[in-house]
C-alpha positions in Angstrom: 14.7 -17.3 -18.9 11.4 -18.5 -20.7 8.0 -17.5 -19.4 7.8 -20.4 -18.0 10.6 -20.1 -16.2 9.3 -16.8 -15.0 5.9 -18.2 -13.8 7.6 -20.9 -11.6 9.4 -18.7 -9.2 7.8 -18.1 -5.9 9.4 -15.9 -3.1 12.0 -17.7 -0.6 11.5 -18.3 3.0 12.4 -15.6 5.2 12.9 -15.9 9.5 11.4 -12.6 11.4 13.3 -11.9 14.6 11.9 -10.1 17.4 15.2 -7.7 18.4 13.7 -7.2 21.9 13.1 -10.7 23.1 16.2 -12.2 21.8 18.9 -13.1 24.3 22.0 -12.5 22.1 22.7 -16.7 22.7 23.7 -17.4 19.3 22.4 -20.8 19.3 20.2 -19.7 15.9 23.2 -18.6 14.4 25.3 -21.8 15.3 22.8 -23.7 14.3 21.4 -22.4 10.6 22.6 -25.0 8.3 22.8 -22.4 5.6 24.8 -19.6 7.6 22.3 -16.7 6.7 22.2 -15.5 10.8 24.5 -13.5 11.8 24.8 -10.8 15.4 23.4 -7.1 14.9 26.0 -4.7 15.6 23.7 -2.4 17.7 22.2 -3.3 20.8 18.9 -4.0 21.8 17.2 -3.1 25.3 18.3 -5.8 27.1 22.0 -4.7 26.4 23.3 -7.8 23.9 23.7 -8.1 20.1 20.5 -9.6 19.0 20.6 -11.9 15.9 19.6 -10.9 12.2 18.8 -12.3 9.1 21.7 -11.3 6.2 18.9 -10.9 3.7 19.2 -13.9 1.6 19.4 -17.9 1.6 16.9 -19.4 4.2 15.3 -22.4 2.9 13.1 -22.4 5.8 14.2 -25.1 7.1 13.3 -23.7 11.0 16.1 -25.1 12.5 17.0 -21.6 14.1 13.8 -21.7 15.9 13.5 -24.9 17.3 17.1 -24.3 18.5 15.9 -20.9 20.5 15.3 -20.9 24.0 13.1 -17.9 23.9 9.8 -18.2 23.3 8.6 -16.1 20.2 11.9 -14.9 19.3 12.1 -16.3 16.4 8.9 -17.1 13.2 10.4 -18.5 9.7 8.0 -17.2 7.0 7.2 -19.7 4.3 5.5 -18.0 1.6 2.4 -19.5 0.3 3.0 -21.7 -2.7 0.3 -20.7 -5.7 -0.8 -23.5 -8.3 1.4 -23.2 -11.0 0.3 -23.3 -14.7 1.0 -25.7 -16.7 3.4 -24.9 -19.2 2.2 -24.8 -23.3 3.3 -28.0 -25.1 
């Protein structure tokens, strides 16, 4: 990888999941084109599996929040793109 290379890579999106107001519905997890959601195996107050993130591979894409029903369940962070420079000739 050249230092170029190095200089063009930004972090990747990333959805936040709030344990306590999910419902355990799974309709994020059916839903996420990229398969990166996934049930928690402990439970959360409510008494069902909330959903979690597996660590890697959003594109943040935000399908798994328009798809919950609970209000904010679910914010996909999309990091803030900086200006790149331009590479030496």
């Amino acid at each position: 990888m050249t230092r170029g290379e190095k200089s063009k890579i930004v972090a990747s999106p990333w959805p936040v999941i709030d344990e306590e107001r999910c419902k355990g519905c799974g309709r994020c997890i059916e839903s996420c084109p990229k398969k990166v959601l996934r049930f928690k195996e402990s439970l959360n107050r409510r008494g069902v599996h909330p959903a979690e993130y597996t660590g890697s591979g959003c594109v943040g894409c935000g399908v798994c929040f328009y798809n919950c029903p609970e209000p904010y369940a679910i914010e996909v962070i999309l990091p803030e793109k900086k200006p790149q420079p331009a590479d030496p000739p």
